[in-house]
C-alpha positions in Angstrom: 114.8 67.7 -70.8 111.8 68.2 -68.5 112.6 68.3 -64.9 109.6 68.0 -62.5 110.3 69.2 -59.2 107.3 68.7 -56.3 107.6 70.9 -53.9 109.4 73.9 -55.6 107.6 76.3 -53.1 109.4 75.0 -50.3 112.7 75.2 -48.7 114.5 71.8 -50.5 112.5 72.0 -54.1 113.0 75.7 -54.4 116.3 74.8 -54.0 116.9 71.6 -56.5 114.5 73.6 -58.9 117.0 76.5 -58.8 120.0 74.3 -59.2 117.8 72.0 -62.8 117.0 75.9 -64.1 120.7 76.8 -63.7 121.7 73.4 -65.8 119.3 74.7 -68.8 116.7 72.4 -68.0 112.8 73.0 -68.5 111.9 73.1 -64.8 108.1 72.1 -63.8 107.2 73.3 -60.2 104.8 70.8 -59.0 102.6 71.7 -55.6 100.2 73.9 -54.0 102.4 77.0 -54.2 104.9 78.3 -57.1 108.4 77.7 -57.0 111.2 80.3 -57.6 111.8 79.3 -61.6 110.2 77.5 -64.5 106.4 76.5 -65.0 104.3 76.2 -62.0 101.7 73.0 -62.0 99.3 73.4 -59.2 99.1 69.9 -57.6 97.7 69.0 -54.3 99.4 65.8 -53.2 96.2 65.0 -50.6 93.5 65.0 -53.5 94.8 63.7 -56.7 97.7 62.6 -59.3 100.1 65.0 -60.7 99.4 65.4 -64.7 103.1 64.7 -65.4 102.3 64.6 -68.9 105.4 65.8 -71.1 107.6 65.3 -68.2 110.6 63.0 -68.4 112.2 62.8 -65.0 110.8 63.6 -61.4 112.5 64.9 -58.3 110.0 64.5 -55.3 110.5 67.1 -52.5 106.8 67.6 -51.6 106.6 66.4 -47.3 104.3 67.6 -44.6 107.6 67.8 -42.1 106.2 69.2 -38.9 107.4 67.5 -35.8 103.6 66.6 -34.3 103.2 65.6 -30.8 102.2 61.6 -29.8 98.1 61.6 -30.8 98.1 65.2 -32.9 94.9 65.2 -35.0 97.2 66.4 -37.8 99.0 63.3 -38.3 96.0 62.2 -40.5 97.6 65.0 -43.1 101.0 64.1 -42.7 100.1 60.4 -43.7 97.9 62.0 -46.6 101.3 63.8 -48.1 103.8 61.9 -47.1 102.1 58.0 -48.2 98.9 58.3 -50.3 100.8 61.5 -51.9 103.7 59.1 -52.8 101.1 56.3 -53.9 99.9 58.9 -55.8 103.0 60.7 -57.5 104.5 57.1 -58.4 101.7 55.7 -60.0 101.5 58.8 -62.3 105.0 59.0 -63.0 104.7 55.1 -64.9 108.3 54.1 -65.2 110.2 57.4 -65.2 113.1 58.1 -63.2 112.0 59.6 -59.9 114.5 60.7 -57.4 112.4 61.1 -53.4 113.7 62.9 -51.3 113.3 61.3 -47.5 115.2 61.6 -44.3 117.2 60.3 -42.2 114.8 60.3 -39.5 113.6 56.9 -41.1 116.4 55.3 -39.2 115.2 53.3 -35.9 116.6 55.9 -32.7 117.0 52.6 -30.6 120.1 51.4 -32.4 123.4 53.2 -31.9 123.5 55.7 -35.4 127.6 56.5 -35.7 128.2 55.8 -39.3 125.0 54.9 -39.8 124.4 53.1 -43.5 121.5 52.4 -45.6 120.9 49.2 -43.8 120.3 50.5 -40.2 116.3 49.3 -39.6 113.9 51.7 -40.6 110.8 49.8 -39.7 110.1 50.6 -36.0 110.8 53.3 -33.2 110.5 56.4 -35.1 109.9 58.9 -32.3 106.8 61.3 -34.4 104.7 61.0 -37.2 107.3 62.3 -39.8 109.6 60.3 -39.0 106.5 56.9 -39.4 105.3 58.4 -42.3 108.1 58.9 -44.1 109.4 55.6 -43.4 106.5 54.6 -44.9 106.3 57.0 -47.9 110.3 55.4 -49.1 109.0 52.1 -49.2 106.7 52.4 -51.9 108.9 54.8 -53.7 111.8 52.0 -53.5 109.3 49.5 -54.0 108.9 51.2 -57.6 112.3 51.4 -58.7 113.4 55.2 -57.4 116.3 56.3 -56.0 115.4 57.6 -52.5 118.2 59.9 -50.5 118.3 60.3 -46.9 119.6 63.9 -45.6 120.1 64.6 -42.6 119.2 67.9 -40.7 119.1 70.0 -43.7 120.2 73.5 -43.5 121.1 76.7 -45.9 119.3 80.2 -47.2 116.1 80.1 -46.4 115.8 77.1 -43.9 112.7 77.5 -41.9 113.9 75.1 -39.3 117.2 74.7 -38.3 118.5 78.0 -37.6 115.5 80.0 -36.9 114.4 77.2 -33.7 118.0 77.9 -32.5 117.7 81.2 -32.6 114.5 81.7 -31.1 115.9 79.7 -28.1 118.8 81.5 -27.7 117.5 84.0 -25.0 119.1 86.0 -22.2 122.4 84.9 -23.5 121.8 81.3 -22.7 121.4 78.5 -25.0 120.6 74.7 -23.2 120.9 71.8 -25.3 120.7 68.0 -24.1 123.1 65.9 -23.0 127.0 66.3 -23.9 128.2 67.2 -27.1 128.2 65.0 -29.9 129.2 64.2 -33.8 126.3 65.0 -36.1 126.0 64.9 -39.5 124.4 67.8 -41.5 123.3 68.5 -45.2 123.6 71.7 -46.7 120.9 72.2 -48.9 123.1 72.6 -51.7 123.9 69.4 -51.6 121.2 68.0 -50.9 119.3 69.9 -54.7 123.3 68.5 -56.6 122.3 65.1 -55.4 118.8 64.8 -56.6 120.2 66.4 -59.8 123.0 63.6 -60.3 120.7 60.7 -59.5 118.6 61.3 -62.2 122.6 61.4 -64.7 121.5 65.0 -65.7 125.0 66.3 -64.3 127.2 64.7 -66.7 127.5 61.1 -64.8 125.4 58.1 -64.9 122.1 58.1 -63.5 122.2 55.8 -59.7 120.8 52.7 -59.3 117.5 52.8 -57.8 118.2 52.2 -53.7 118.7 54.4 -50.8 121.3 56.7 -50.8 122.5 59.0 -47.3 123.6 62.4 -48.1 125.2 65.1 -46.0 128.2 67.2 -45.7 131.8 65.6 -46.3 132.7 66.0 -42.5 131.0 65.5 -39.6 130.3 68.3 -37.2 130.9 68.8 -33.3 127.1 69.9 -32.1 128.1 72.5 -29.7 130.4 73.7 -32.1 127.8 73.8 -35.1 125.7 75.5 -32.9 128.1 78.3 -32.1 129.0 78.9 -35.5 125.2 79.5 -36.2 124.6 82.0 -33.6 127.8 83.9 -35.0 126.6 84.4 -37.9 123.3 85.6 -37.0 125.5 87.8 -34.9 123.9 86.0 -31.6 125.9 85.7 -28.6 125.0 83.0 -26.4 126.6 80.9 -23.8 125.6 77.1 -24.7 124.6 74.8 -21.3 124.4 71.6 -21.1 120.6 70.2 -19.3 121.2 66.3 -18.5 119.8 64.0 -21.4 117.8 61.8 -19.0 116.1 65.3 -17.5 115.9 66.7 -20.8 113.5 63.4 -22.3 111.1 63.7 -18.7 110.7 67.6 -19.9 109.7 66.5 -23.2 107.5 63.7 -22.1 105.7 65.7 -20.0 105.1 69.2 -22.2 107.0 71.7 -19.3 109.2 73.3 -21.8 106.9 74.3 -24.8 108.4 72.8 -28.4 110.5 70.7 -26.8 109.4 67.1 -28.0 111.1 63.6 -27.4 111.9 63.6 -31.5 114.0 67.3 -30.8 115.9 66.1 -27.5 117.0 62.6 -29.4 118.1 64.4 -32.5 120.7 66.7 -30.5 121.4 64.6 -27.7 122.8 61.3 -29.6 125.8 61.1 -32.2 123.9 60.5 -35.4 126.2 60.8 -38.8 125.6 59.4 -41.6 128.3 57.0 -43.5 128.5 58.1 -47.6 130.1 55.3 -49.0 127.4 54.3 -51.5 126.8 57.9 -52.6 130.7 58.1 -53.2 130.4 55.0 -54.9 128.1 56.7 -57.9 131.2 59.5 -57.6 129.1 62.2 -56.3 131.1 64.2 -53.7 130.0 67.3 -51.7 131.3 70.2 -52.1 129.3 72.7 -49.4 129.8 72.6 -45.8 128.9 74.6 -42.7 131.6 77.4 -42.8 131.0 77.8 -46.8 127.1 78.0 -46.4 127.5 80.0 -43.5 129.8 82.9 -45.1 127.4 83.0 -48.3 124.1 83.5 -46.2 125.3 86.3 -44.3 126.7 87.5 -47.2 123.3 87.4 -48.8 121.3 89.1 -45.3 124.1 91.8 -45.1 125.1 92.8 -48.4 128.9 92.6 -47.0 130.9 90.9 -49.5 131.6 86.6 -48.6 135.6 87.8 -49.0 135.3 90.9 -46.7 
């Protein structure tokens, strides 16, 4: 079984491509940049279609992700990945099985997002470029039969986003974050790479229907918790404050606290988690959660035994 993986040099492919390579499976890495295992097929989602030939299933991880201010002359190359790249990679894969990867960020901010399900609106109010882009990417992927999953704030080794933003912010001992705490759902990236693997049936189950799917951790997560639980493991400590939402959105709006953008302040200042049910429903469970990831990754950094 050939397994191509797009995106295999970034943080979620490298991550599924490990998990296909430890299943015995023939992994193609599929981008700009090698992945971690298997064969790599130079592919540049902005210029042409992937030669899939010999393939037999697809897991799409390739995204331009940054979070680009309103007007940003780079949106042009998010589109170019994110929908003409998908245009691209499902026209060359011809009817196999693709698993894309998208986000939950495709759900509309305006409408309350506790429990949120595969039906929330996805078609307006998207607060940056990714968020548009990817919206727009799932469409035609669903539109040709793949099963599309929608993490949420993924996390684990090697994350470029997550944990190295909160860190970077945690100076002087002081951490703000907007509004009151809140319930958020995250996705360890672990489950996240089981999932793709699963949709396609190459875990030992059926293959999903083609559809969306949500994935994230089994629990939800207190934010301000969450967030101390990060900085402890990084062996940061911090006192977390709490800067009024309403205050926090007119900062963002107006550029006076570099990085902070409207996108950032809604994603930690509103419950968001994600309901499972039709993920459950194709009996895939998750097994990794914050605590688990947590003790593994400093494990990793520090060479101190997870048991110690």
């Amino acid at each position: 079984m050939r397994v191509a993986v797009t995106g295999a040099g970034g943080f979620c492919g490298s991550h599924v491509a490990l998990a296909a390579a430890a299943l015995g499976l023939d992994v193609h890495c599929y981008g700009r940049s090698p992945g971690p295992v298997g064969r790599h097929v130079r592919w540049d989602a902005t210029v042409e279609e992937p030669d899939l030939t010999g393939v037999d299933v697809v897991v799409h991880c390739a995204a331009a992700v940054a979070d680009l201010p309103p007007g940003s002359p780079d949106e042009a190359g998010q589109y170019a990945v994110n929908v003409t790249g998908t245009e691209r990679l499902m026209r060359a894969a011809a009817g196999r099985p693709v698993v894309w990867v998208s986000s939950a960020s495709v759900y509309d901010p305006r409408i309350g997002r506790e429990s949120v399900t595969e039906h929330h609106p996805t078609d307006g109010g998207h607060l940056n470029a990714y968020g548009r882009t990817k919206a727009a990417g799932e469409r035609i992927a669903l539109a040709a039969g793949a099963v599309v999953l929608r993490p949420r704030a993924v996390y684990g080794p090697g994350d470029p986003h997550l944990a190295p933003q909160l860190l970077a912010r945690a100076r002087r001992g002081l951490l703000l974050l907007p509004g009151g705490d809140v319930r958020i759902s995250l996705t360890a990236v672990q489950n996240l790479a089981d999932a793709c693997l699963a949709a396609l049936g190459l875990t030992g189950r059926t293959a999903w229907t083609p559809g969306a799917y949500n994935i994230a951790d089994g629990r939800h997560y207190r934010r301000d918790d969450a967030v101390r639980r990060v900085l402890a493991a990084y062996g940061v400590r911090a006192r977390i404050g709490h800067v009024p939402a309403p205050l926090a959105r007119l900062a963002a709006r107006t550029g006076r606290l570099p990085g902070l953008t409207p996108y950032a302040v809604d994603q930690l200042a509103h419950s968001v988690t994600l309901d499972l049910s039709r993920a459950r429903a194709q009996r895939w469970q998750p097994f990794w959660d914050l605590d688990t990831v947590l003790l593994l990754d400093r494990a990793a950094r520090t060479g101190v035994p997870a048991n110690d």
